[in-house]
N, C-alpha and C positions, 0 to 999 in steps of 0.2 A: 504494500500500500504506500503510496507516496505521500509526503509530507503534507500538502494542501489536503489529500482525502484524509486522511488523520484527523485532519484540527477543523475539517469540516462534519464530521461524526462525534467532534466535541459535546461533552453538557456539561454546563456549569448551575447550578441549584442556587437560588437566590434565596435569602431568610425572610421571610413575610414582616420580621419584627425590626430589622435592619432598615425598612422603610418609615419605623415611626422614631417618635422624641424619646433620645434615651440618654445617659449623661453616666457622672458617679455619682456614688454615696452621697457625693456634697452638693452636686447642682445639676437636672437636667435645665439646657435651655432650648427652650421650645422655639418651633420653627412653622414657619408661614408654609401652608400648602399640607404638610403633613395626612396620609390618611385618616379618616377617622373611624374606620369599617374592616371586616376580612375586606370585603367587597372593591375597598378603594389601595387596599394594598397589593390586590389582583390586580387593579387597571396600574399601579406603578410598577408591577414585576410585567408586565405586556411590553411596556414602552420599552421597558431594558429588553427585552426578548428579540423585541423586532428592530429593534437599532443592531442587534451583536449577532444575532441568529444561533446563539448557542448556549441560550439561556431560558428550555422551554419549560421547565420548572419551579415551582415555587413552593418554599415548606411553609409549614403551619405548626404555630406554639399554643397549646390549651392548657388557659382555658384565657390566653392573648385573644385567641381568632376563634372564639366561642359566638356558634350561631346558630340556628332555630333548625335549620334544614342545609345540613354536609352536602349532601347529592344536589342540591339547588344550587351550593357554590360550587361545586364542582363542575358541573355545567356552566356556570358562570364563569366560568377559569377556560372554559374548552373553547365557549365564544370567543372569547378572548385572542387566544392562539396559544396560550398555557395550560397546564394541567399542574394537580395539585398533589406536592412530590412528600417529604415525609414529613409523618406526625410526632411534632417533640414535646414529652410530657413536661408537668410543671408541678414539682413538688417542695416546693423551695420558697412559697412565697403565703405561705397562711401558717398561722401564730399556730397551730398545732403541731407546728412541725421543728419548732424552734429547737427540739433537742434528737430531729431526725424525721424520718417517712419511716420508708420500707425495714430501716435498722433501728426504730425508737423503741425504746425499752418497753412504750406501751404496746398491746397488743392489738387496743383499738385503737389506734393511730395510725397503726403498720396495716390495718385493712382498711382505713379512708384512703391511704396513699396505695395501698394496694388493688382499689376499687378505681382511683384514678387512671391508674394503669390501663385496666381493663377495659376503662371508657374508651382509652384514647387507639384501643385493638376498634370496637364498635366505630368510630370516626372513620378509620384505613378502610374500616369495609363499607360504608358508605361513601367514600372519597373515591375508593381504588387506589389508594396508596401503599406503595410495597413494604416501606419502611417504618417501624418504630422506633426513634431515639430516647434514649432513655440516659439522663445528667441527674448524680444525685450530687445535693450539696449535705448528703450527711457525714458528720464527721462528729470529732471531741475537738473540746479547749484545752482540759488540762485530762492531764496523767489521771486514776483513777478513776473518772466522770462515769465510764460503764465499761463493761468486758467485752473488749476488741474482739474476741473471738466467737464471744456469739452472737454479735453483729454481723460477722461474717456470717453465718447460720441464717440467723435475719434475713439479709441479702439475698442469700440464695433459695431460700424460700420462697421472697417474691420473684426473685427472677425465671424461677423452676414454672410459676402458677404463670406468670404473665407469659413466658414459651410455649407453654400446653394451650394457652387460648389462639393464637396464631394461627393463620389459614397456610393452605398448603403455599400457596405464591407470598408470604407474607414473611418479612425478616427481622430481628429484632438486633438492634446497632447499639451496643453499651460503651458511652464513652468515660474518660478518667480522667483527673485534673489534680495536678499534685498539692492544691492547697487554697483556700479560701472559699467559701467563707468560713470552712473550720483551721485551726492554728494549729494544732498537735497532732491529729491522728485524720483523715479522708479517708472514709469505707472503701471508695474505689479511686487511688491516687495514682496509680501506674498503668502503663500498657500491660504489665505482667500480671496483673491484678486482673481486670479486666478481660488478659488473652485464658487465663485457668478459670474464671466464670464459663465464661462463650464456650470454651472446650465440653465444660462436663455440660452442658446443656445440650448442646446440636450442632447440623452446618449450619441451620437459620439464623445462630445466634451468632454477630461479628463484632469487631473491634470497630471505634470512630477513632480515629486521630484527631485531636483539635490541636490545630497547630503552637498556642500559646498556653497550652495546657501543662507544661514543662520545665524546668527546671531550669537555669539559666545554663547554655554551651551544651545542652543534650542533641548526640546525636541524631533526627528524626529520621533523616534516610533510613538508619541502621534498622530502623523500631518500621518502617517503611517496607523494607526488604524482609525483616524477619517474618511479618505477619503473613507478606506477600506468598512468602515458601510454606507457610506454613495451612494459606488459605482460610487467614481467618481476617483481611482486612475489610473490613467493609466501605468504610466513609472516609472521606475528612471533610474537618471544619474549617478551611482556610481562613486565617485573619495572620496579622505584623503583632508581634511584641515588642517593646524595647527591657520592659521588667519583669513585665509577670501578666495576667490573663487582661493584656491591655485591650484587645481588639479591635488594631485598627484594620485599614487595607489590608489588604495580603500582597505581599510583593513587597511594602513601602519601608521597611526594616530592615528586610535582610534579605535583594530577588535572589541571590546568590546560594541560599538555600532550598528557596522554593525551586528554584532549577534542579538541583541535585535530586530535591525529591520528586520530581517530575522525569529526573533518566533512569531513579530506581520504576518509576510503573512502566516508563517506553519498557526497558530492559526485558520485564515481565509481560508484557504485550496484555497489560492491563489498562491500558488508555480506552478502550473500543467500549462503548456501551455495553456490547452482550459482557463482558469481563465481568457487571455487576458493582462497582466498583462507582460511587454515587460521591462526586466532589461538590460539595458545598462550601456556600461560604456561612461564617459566623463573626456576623461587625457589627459594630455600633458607631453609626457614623454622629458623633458627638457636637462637632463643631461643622465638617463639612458638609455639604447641601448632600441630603440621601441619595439621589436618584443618579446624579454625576458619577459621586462615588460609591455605586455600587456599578457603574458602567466600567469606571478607571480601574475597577477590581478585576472584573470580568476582563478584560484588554491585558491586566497583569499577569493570570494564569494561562491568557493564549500566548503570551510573549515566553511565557517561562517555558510552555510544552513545547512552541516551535524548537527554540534553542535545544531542548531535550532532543526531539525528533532528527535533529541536525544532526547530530556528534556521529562521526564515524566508525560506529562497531566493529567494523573489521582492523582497524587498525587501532583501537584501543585494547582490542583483548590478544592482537599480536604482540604490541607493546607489553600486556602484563603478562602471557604466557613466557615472552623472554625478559620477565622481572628489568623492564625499563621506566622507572618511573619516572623519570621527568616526560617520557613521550606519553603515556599513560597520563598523564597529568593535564600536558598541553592539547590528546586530543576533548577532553570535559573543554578544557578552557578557551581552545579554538571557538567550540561552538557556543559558549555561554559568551562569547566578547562576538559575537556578530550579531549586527544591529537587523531583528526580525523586522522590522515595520514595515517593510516597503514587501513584504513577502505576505504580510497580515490583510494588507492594503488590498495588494493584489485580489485575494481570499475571498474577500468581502464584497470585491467589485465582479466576483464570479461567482458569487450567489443572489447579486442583486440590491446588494445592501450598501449602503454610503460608506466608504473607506476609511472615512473619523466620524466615529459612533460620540464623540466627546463633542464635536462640530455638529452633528444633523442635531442633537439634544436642543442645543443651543438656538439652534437654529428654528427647532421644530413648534418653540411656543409654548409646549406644553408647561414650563415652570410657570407663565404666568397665570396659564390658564389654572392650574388647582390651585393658586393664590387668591384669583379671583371667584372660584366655584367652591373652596373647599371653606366655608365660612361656620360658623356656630358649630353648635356639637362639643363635643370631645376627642378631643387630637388621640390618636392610637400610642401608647409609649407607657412610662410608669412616672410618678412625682418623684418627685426630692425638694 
């Protein structure tokens, strides 16, 4: 397959919540235009869809994108020219849960967050969504607070009940995060954590990668490649860190990684759709205008896979068969220092699509148009 059919069989997964007002602990600031509905966060995952062509999906956060009738939005999503991609649960944000969900010492607390679960299998099968994400933010403070190990028991208990409820086409994605908003202990803090769940579970059951999920200087390729051989990756959550689960762009920190992790999937010839292999993004565009930058993201991970798709396998793994590592080296870096855009450009003008998806935006109106239409209500996002 040639480089342009590659990155023209591209998907990149937009976050429905990345479209609204989201901020830190100290201050969201709100922004003009902002959805205030699933429904208008559909019509702004479209615009990105049809400006890139490789963005025909869009996920859902419940009980964010909580609505009367799933299958009426999802038709709604289809009109569109989108369809509506995974369902990410939410256990993390009602005062019952302050000392856990699925691992809280209570028993009835672990079946409110257990019954959420379950809701959010009921959504996929009205939506047609293949995926369940599943983020917990339980964890401890301090030393003694409860026994680490039967948390882990906890854990696998609802993860055991929420994989028995899954349909035969339906997957379940457990991602890990090494810290925050617990300080001492995160029930599921590593890949390695996470990869011995999903094992004793099933194949349905995969790893998420969330790229700022990590530890500062950790290898992600490595963790990349591991799962890969191992056939247990499922997703990632692209966003940039500079410290810790910052979320901005993806690409905007560090594209030099993101490339790397982009020649481990070519390698694997896990780029292609059927592979299963669901790249999303997860940002919070804080200060910059959502819709731009969720375009400039989307441009960021075609820039990184071209460059990936570039490098010359035959002469990188002659190079490492005769143990040369500077040519070994220079072929990754040949192809990560050549400037894709004009090859991007080309791409876009062969599928019909304006060449600067960052220019037609601008060009197209539509900011001022939901400025001036998207008036009263309540902006979709959370307070501070």
């Amino acid at each position: 397959m040639s480089v342009k059919d590659a990155l023209r069989e591209q998907r990149i997964e937009t976050p429905s919540w990345a479209y609204g007002n989201s901020g830190t602990r100290f201050k969201v600031f709100a922004q003009q235009g902002v959805p205030r509905t699933p429904y208008e966060k559909i019509d702004d995952a479209a615009v990105v869809h049809r400006l890139t062509g490789v963005a025909p999906t869009v996920a859902l956060h419940i009980p964010w994108d909580k609505v009367d009738d799933y299958g009426k939005l999802a038709e709604y999503a289809r009109d569109r020219g989108v369809a509506l991609g995974a369902i990410n649960s939410n256990v993390f944000q009602d005062d019952d849960y302050k000392l856990g969900s699925v691992c809280h010492p209570d028993a009835a607390v672990r079946r409110k967050a257990l019954g959420h679960l379950l809701e959010c299998v009921d959504i996929m099968d009205a939506t047609g969504s293949r995926d369940l994400k599943l983020w917990f933010a339980d964890g401890l403070n301090y030393p003694g607070q409860d026994n680490i190990r039967e948390r882990q028991d906890r854990l696998a208990e609802a993860l055991r009940e929420t994989y028995s409820r899954l349909g035969a086409d339906q997957r379940m994605l457990l991602e890990y995060k090494l810290f925050e908003p617990a300080f001492y202990v995160t029930d599921v803090p590593d890949w390695g954590t996470a990869f011995a769940h999903c094992q004793q579970l099933g194949d349905r059951a995969q790893v998420v990668i969330d790229t700022g999920h990590h530890a500062p200087g950790t290898n992600i390729e490595f963790i990349v490649s591991f799962l890969l051989r191992a056939g247990k990756l499922g997703a990632f959550d692209f966003n940039s860190r500079f410290y810790a689960d910052d979320d901005l762009m993806v690409g905007a920190a560090d594209p030099f990684q993101l490339f790397r992790i982009m020649h481990e999937i070519v390698l694997a010839d896990a780029l292609k759709p059927a592979a299963g292999i669901a790249f999303m993004l997860d940002q919070c565009h804080n200060l910059e205008p959502k819709i731009p930058a969720i375009i400039r993201s989307v441009l960021n991970v075609q820039e990184a896979t071209a460059k990936a798709l570039l490098v010359d396998q035959e002469a990188l793994s002659a190079a490492q068969q005769a143990g040369d590592v500077l040519e070994a080296n220079a072929a990754l870096m040949d192809a990560y220092n050549t400037d894709v855009r004009p090859l991007l450009r080309e791409l876009r003008e062969d599928m019909g699509l304006d060449p600067d998806p960052m220019a037609a935006y601008r060009r197209s109106g539509y900011a001022e148009q939901i400025v001036r239409e998207r008036v009263g209500g309540e902006a979709a996002g959370w307070g501070a």
